[in-house]
N, C-alpha and C positions, 0 to 999 in steps of 0.2 A: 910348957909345950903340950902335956896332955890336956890343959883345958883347952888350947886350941883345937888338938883332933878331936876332940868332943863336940865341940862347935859344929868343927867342920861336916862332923860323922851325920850329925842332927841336921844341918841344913842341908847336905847332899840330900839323905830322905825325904826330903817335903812332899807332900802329896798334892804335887801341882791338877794333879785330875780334877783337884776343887777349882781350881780356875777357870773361869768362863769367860771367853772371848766375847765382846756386844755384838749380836750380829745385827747390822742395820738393814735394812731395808731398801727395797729399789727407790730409787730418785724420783718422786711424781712427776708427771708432766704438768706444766703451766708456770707459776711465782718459784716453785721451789726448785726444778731443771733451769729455770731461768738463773737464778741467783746461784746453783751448782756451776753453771759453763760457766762465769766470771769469777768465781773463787776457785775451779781449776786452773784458770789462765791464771789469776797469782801467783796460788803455789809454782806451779811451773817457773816463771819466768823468774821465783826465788831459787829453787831449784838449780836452774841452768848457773846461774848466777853464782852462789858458793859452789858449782859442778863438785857435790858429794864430800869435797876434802875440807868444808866448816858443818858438820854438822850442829854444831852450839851456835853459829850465827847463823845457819840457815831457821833453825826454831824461833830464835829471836827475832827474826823479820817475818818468819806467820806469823807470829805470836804479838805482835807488836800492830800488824796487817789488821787480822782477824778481831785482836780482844776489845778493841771500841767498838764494835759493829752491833753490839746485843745480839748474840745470837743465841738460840736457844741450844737444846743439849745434844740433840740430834747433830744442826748445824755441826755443832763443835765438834760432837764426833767424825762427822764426814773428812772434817779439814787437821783433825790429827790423824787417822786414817789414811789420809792420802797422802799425807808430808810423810809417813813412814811407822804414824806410830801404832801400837794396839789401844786399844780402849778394851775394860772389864766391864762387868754384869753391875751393877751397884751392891756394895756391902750389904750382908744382913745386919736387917733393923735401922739403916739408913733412911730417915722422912720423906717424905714428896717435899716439903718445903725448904727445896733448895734454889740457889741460881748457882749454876756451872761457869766456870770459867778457866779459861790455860792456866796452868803451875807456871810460874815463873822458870821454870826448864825441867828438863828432860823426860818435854813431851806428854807429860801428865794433866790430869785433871783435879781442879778444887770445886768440890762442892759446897759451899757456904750459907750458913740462914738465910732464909729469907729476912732480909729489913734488917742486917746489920752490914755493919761497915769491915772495911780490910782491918781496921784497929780494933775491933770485938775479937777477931782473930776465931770466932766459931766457924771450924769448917774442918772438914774431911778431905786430902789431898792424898789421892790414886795415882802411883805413878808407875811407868813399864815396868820400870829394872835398866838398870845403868847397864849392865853384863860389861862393862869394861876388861876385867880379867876373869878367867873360868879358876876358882878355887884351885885343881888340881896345877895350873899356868900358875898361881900367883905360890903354891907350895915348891912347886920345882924350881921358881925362880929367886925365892925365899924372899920375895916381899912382903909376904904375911910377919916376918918378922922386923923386915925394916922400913914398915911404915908407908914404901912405893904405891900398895894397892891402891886403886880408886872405889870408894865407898866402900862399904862395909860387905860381908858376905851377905848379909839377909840383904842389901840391895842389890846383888845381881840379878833376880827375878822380881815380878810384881810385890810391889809395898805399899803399906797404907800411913801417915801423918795424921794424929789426928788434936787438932791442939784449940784448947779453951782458954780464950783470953790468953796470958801467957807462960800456960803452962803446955806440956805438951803428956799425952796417953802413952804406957808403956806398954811393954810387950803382956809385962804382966796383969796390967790393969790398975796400975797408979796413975796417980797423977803427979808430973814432977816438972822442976823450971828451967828444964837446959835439954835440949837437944843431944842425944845422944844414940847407939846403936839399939838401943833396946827401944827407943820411940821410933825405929824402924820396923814397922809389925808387916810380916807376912800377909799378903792379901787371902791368901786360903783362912788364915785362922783367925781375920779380925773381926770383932764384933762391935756395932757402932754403940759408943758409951752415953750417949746425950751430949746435952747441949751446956747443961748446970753441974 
């Protein structure tokens, strides 16, 4: 039990002040207002459509909508943005040589080499933070002991994925081959590792 409130003590403190919200820019008029009014009428009419109570299939239908369409990163911000979600500033030491594309859920972003494949698996994935339960909710209701929580604590707020080939970046800075809480890194404190 006390390495839990240790945990908890430490992730309650994060010093969210390092996070930066992307602030986009107004819509230009001409190609890019134009292609803005018809990807609002999407989102929307996906929107009305799960009316709020599927959020997991409302994503899945922009995200299914939007991800053939090439769009670039701005695009992509605008249309998770407007489905509900935040977008972050990019990691320090993160390349320009990426292409952007949806996480396969919740609402996040993957940044991936340029001129490799989904099976190279090089890529840095940003995502909101699930907040499904507030640490203090999931202590009162003792889920933190039986397993109920959804994700982990360090996933209630923004986190970073960051995985080569397939292994995946730890909190500390290893490189290891399974998925687990500590390849959940804080978006405040991650620093992009390379690509090799």
């Amino acid at each position: 039990m006390k390495n839990f409130w240790t945990k908890t003590t430490s992730l309650v403190k994060r010093d969210m002040s390092q996070i930066q919200n992307y602030q986009l820019q107004y819509v230009q008029k001409g190609h890019e207002l134009d292609w803005w009014k018809k990807a609002t009428v999407e989102i929307d009419r996906y929107r009305t459509f799960y009316n709020g109570t599927q959020p997991k299939q409302f994503y899945n239908a922009v995200r299914r909508e939007f991800a053939s369409k090439n769009l670039n990163e701005i695009q992509t911000r605008r249309v998770l943005e407007y489905s509900g979600f935040n977008t972050y500033v990019k990691p320090s030491g993160l390349p320009s040589n990426v292409a952007v594309e949806f996480s396969k859920k919740n609402g996040g972003m993957t940044f991936r080499k340029l001129g490799t494949t989904t099976d190279d698996n090089l890529v840095v994935r940003i995502c909101p933070g699930l907040a499904e339960e507030s640490v203090v909710s999931s202590v009162i209701k003792g889920n933190h002991l039986n397993g109920k929580m959804k994700g982990t604590l360090r996933q209630q707020t923004p986190y970073v994925v960051q995985r080569k080939g397939h292994e995946y970046l730890t909190i500390s800075g290893e490189w290891v081959d399974k998925a687990t809480p500590n390849t959940h890194i804080p978006l405040e404190i991650y620093k992009f590792k390379g690509w090799e």
